[in-house]
N, C-alpha and C positions, 0 to 999 in steps of 0.2 A: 548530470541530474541537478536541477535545480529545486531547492526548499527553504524552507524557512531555516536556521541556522540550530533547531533546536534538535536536540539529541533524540534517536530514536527508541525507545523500551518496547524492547521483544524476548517473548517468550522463549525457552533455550529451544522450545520442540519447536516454531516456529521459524526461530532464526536456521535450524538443523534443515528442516525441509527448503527454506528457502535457498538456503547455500546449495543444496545437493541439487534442486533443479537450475541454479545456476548454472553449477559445473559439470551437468547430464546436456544442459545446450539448450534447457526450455526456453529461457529467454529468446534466446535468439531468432524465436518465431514471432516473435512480436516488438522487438525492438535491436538495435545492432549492437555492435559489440562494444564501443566504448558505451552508451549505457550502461551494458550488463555491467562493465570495470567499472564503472561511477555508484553504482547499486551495490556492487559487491564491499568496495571500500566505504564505503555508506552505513553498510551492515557492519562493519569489522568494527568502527566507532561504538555501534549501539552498545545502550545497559541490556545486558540480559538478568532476566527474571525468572525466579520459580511461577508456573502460573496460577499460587498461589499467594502470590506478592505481587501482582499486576492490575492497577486501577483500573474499576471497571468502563472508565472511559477513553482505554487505548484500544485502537484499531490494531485487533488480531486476525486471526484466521478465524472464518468465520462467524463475524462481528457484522451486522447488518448494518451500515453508518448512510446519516444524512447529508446531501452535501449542500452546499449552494455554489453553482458558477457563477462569480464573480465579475465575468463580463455580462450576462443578460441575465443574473437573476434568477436562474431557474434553480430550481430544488432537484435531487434524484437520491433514490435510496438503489443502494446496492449491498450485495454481503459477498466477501472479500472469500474467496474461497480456494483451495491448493486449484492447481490447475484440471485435473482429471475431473473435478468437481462444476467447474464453469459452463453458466447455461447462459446465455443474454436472453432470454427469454424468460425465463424466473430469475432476471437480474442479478445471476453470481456471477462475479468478476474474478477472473484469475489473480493468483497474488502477482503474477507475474505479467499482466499488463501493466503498459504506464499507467494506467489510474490505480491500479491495484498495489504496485509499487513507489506511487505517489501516497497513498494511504497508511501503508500499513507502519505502525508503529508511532504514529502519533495518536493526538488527545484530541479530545473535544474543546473547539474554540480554536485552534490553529489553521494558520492557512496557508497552503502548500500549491509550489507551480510546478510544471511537469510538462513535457513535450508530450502531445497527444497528436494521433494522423493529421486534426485540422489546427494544426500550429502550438504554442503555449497555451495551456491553460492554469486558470487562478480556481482555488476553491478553498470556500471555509468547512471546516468540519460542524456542520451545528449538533451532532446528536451519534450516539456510537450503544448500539446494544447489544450485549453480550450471552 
């Protein structure tokens, strides 16, 4: 996985959910296995938070964030959603795609890179509503 070098802040129910579909195999339908090892030691770094002590401009579960890709420019809003809950058609994003797992647990203003089907991709976070 590659990211910006800064620390992730997630929520203990978020980081909880995210570990358990880890280690249920969710990932692995959308990315392989050293990912998921690089996502998981990834998570084991982060601060956990009560998510009463979490700024409202980290990307959690269920955070609807704007992004910008970084190679052409474009804008897209998506909300970062557990997996059962993912529509691409009402733009929820599993937490557990690479964009979804490129997102989650950072802030507004960072910019994060992540192997997507069509190669690397760059994106700024411009905007993150809770």
């Amino acid at each position: 996985m590659q990211t910006t070098k800064t620390r992730l802040i997630l929520t203990k129910e978020d980081y909880n959910l995210i570990i358990a579909n880890l280690r249920n195999g969710a990932a692995r339908v959308t990315f392989g296995r050293q990912e998921a090892e690089d996502l998981e030691r990834e998570l084991k770094n982060a601060r956990l938070v009560d998510p009463g002590n979490i700024s409202d401009d980290v990307v959690r579960l269920n955070s609807t964030v704007t992004i910008k890709d970084e190679d052409d420019g474009k804008l897209m809003e998506l909300t970062v959603v557990p997996p059962n809950k993912a529509d691409i058609k009402e733009k929820k994003i599993s937490v557990m795609s690479p964009i979804g797992t490129a997102l989650i647990g950072y802030q507004k203003g960072h910019t994060v890179s992540w192997k997507v089907p069509a190669g690397k991709k760059t994106f700024t976070i411009l905007d993150v509503r809770n």
